[in-house]
N, C-alpha and C positions, 0 to 999 in steps of 0.2 A: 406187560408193563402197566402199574397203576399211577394215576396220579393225587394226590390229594395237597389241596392247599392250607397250607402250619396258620395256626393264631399265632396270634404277640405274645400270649402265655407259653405258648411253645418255643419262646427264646429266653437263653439268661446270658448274662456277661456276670463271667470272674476273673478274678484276679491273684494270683498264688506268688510268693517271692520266695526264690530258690536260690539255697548257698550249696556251692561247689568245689571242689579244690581249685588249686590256680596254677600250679608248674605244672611243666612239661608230664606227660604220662599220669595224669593226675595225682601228683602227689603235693602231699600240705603242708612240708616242706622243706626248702632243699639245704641243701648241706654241702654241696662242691659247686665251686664257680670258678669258671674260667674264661679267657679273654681269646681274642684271636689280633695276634702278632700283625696279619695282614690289615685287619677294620684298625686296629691301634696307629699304624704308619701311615696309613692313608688319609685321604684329606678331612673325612670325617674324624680323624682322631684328635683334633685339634678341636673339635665341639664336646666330642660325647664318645664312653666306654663304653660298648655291647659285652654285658654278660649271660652266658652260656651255661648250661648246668651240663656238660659235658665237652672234651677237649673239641675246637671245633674244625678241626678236620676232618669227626666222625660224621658219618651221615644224618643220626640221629643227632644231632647237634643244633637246637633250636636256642633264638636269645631271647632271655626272660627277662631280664630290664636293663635300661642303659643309666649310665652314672653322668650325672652334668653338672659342670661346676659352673656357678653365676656371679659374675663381681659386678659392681654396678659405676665402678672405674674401669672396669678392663682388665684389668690388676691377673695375674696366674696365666699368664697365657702373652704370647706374643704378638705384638701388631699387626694389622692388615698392612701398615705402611708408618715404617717410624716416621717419615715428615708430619703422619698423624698422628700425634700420642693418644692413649687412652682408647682406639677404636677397636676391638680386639674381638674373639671367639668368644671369651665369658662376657663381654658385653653385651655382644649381642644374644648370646643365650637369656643374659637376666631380662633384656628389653622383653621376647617373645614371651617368656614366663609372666612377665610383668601384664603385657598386654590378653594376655590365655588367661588369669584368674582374676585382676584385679581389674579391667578392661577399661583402665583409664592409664595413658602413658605418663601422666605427671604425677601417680601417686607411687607408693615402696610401702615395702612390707615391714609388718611390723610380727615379731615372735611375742604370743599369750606369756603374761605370769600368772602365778597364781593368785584366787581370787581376791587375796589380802592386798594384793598389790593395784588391784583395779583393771586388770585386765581379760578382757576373753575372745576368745579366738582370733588373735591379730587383730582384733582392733582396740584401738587405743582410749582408755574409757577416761580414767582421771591418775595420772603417776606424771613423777616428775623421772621415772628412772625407765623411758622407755627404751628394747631393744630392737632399733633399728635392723632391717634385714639389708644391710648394703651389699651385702655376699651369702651366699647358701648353697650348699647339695641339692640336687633332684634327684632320685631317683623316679626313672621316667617307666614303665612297666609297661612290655610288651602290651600292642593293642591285641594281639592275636592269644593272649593267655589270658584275659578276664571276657566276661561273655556284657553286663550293661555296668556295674561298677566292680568297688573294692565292695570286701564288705569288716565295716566298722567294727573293731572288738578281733577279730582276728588277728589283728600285726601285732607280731613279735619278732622285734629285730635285735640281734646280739651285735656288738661292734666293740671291739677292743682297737685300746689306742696303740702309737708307739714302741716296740717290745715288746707288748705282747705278754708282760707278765702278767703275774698273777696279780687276783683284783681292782687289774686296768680295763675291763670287760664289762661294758653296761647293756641292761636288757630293756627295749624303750618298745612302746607301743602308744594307740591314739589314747584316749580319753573318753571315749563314746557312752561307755557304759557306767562314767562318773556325773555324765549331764541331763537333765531332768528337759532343758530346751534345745530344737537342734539348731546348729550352732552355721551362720552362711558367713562367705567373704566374698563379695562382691557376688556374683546369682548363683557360686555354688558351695557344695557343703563344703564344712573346713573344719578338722577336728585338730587338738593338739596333740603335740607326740608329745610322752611322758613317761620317766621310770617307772616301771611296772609290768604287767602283762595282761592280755585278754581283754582289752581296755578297762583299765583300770591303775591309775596311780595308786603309788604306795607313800609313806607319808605323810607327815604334817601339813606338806606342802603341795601334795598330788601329785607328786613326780616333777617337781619344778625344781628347775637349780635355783640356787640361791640369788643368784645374780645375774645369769644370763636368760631369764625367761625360761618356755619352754623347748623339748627340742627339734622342735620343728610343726611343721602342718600336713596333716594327713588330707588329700581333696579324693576324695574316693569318686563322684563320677565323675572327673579326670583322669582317676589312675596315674596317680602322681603321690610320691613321697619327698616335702623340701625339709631339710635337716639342715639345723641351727647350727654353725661354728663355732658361735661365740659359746654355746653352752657343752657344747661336745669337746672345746678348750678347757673348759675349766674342769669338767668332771674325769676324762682321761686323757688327755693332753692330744687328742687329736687336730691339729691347728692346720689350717692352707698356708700357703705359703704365698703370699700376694706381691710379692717381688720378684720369686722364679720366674723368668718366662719361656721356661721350657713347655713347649705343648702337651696337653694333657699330662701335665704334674701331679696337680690336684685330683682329676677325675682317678689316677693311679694310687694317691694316696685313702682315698675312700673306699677303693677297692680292697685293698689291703687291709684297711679296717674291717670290712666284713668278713673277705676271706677267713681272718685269721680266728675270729668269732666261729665260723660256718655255722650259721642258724638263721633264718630267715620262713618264717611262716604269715602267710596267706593266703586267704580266701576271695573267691566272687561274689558276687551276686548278681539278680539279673530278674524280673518281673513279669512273668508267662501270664497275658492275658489270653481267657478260652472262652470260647462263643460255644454256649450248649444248645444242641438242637434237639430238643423231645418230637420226636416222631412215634406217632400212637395209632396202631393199629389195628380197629375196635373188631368186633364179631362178626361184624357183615362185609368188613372191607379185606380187599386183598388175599380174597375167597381163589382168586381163578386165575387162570395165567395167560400169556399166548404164546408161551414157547409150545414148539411144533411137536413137542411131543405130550402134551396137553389138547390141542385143536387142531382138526386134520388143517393144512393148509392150502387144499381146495375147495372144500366142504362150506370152511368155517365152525363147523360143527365140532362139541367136544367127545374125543377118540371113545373114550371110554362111559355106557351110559350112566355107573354109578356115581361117576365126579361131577354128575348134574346137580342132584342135593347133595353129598357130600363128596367135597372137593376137597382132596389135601393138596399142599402146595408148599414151597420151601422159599423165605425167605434167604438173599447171599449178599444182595446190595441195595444202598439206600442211597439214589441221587438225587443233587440239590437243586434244583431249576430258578430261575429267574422269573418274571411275569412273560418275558418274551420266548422261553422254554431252554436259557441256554445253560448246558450245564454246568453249574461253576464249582461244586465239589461231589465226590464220593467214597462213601463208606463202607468198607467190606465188614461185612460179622466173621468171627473168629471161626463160625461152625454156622452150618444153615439151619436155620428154624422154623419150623412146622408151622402150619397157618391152616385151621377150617373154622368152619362154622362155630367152634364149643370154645376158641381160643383167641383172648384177646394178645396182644402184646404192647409193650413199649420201649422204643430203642435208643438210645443218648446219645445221640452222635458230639464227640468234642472236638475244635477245632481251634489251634492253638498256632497263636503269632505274636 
């Protein structure tokens, strides 16, 4: 075993960002969704839908995002306690949502129009026709199917309203790849959802309804989709229903919406930074060894007299030491490599977190 001490030039830090698929089995994207009868009845059905891209009594049966309906009266959902009106499941879902991006409890969200109308990205610049987000969808995305975010440009979501006819089926995605600045709501990113695909609005208007803004906000590292009512009303008559107070009403009716669509594509993303360590192993170094079949190990002495001047010798592994000698990483080579007197080498060790 040899040792040598690395310069500073012997270190680099980079930095790579890597897009991935994002359902189950890697695929980019799914096409059947299904619920589970049990999570729906149970206490949590009353907050939020877990969807499944396969029936989920299968064992292979992972859930890729949950459906959440938010009213900022309570409104869609039944009381914790009628002596309390208004205290409810969607209320407290909008509070948490509220406090998770906007991270102040006395402000509400506001849905982007387009930029004729003075608006961008939820916030509200100069219009007298702003829409208020007093109720909205989430779609909430599995933490365990994205690896650090969404990744922007990717969403393509299909959703047909009501019946289900023919051309009641909008195909909405963010905006990312229409903005030249990127775009924050409160400390994270926040792009709009808009007709169109691959981000990209289509129109005069960039995918903006006419009257209810945009439809919705995409917050990719939150991995959260919030989708607008007021404009998903007007363009396929998808509407909540803010007097039902049937438990998970609403989060059933958005379900329905996409089921019937089946089209739902998304991606990850996620920012592999890698510490390279050049390890250079000049002519003279790394000549000799002291494994036992190298140096007798009584002797000290090397076995054989001609690996005196020439000495060949196989590199296998390169460990990483500390100044106190402890080891804190190591590198196998694929194949050992030859090392005398006539052969320099240099080896890259990468190391990624």
């Amino acid at each position: 075993m040899s040792f040598k001490r690395l310069d500073p030039e012997d270190f680099l830090v980079s930095s790579d960002s890597i897009t991935s698929t994002l359902w189950t089995n890697f695929q980019p994207t799914l096409t059947t969704f299904f619920t589970s009868s049990i999570q729906e009845a149970g206490s949590s059905g009353n907050f939020y839908l877990s969807i499944f891209q396969t029936a989920s009594n299968l064992s292979n049966a992972e859930v890729q995002f949950d459906i959440v309906y938010c009213d900022i009266e309570g409104s869609g959902s039944e009381f914790y306690n009628n002596i309390v009106p208004g205290y409810s499941p969607t209320r407290t879902m909008y509070g948490q949502y509220r406090s998770l991006i906007l991270e102040d409890e006395t402000q509400n969200f506001i849905f982007g129009a387009s930029a004729t109308s003075g608006y961008s990205c939820g916030v509200l610049v100069s219009s007298s026709t702003a829409i208020f987000g007093d109720h909205f969808w989430v779609l909430s995305i599995e933490r365990a199917r994205y690896k650090e975010s969404l990744f922007p440009g990717s969403c393509n979501l299909f959703l047909t309203g009501p019946g289900g006819t023919a051309g009641n089926t909008i195909q909405i995605t963010d905006n990312s790849n229409d903005l030249t600045i990127l775009p924050f709501l409160g400390s994270t990113r926040a792009y709009q959802l808009v007709s169109g695909s691959n981000g990209h609005g289509v129109g005069t208007t960039g995918g903006y309804t006419t009257n209810s803004g945009s439809y919705g906000i995409l917050f990719p590292d939150l991995g959260l989709i919030m989708l607008n009512p007021y404009a998903l009303s007007e363009s396929i008559g998808l509407t909540p229903n803010r007097t039902y107070n049937t438990p998970g009403f609403n989060n059933r009716l958005m379900y329905d919406a996409i089921n019937s669509a089946s089209f739902f594509t998304l991606n990850s993303q996620e920012t592999i930074t890698s510490d390279y360590v050049f390890v250079r192993a000049r002519n003279s170094e790394f000549n000799y060894s002291e494994n036992s079949s190298f140096i007798s190990g009584s002797t000290g002495e090397v076995i054989y007299s001609s690996f005196i001047n020439n000495p060949q010798v196989y590199i296998t592994t390169v460990g990483l030491y500390n100044d106190t000698t402890d080891l804190l990483a190591v590198a196998k080579m694929s194949r050992p490599l030859i090392k005398d007197f006539t052969k320099e080498a240099l080896i890259r060790v990468k190391l990624d977190f």
